[in-house]
C-alpha positions as a Markdown table, in Angstrom:
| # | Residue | x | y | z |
|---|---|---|---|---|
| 1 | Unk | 118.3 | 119.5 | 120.4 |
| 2 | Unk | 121.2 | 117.3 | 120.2 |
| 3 | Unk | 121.4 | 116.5 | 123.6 |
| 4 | Unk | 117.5 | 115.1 | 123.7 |
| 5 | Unk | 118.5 | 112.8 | 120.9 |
| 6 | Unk | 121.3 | 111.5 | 122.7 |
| 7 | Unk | 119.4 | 111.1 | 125.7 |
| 8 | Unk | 116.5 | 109.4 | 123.5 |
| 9 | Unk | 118.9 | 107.1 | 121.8 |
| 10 | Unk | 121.0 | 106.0 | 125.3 |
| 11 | Unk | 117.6 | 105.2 | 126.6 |
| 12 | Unk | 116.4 | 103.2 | 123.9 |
| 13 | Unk | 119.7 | 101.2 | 124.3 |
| 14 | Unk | 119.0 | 100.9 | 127.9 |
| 15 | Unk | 115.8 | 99.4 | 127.0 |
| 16 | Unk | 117.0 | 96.9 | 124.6 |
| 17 | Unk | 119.9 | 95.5 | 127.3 |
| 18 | Unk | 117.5 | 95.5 | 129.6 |
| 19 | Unk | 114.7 | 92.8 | 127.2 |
| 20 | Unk | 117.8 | 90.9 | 126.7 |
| 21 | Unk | 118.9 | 90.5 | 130.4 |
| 22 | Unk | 115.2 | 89.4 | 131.1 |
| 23 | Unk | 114.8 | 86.8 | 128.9 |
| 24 | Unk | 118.1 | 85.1 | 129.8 |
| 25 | Unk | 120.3 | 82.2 | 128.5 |
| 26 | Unk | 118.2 | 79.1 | 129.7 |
| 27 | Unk | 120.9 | 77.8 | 131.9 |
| 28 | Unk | 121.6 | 73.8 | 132.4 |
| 29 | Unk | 118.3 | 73.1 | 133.9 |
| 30 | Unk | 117.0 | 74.0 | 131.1 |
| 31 | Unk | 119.4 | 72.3 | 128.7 |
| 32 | Unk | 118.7 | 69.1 | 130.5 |
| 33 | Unk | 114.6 | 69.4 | 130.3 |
| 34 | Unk | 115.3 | 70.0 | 126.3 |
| 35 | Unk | 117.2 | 66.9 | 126.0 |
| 36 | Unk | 114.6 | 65.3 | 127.7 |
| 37 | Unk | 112.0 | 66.2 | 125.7 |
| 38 | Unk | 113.7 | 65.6 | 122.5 |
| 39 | Unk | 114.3 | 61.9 | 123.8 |
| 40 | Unk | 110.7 | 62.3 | 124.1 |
| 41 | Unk | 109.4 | 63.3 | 120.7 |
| 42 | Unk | 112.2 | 61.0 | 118.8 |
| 43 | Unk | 109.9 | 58.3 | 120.5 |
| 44 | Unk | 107.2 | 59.5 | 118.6 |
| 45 | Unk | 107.0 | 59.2 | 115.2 |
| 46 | Unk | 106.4 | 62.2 | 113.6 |
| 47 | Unk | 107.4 | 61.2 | 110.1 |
| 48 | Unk | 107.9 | 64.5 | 108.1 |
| 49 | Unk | 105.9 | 67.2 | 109.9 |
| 50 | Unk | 109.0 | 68.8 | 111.7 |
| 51 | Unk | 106.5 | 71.4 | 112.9 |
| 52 | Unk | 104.2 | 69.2 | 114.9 |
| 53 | Unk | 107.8 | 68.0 | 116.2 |
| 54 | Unk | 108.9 | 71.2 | 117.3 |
| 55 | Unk | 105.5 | 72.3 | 119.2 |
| 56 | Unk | 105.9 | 69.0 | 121.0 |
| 57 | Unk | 109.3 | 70.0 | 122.5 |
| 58 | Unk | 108.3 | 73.6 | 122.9 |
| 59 | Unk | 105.3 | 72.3 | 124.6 |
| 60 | Unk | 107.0 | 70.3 | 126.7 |
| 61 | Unk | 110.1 | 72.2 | 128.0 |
| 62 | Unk | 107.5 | 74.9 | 128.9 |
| 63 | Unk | 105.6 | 72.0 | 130.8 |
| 64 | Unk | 102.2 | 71.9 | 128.6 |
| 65 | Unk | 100.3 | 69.4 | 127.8 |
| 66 | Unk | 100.8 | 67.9 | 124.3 |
C-alpha cells in the first residue's frame, strides 16, 4: 500500500513540473511586447480604473483587439 502512494504522489509531482515547464518564463520577446504595450496604455488615459488598464495590456501582449 505504501508503495502505490509513493508512486501516486511522485506522479502528481511529475505532473505539476511538467504544467510549469509548459507555461514558461515569457522570454525577452515577450518582455519587449509588454513594454510596448504599457507605452501604449500610459497614452491612454485611464484615470483610476487600473483594471480597464491591465486588460488593455493583457489584451495587447496576447495581440487582441482592445
Amino acid at each position: 500500500m505504501k508503495t502505490i502512494a509513493l508512486l501516486g504522489l511522485v506522479g502528481l509531482v511529475g505532473v505539476v513540473a511538467l504544467g510549469a515547464a509548459a507555461q514558461g518564463t515569457g522570454g525577452p520577446v515577450t518582455a519587449v511586447k509588454e513594454a510596448e504595450c504599457n507605452k501604449q496604455a500610459d497614452a491612454q488615459d485611464f484615470g483610476i480604473h487600473d483594471y480597464q488598464r491591465h486588460r488593455f495590456v493583457i489584451r495587447c501582449i496576447a495581440g487582441l483587439s482592445h
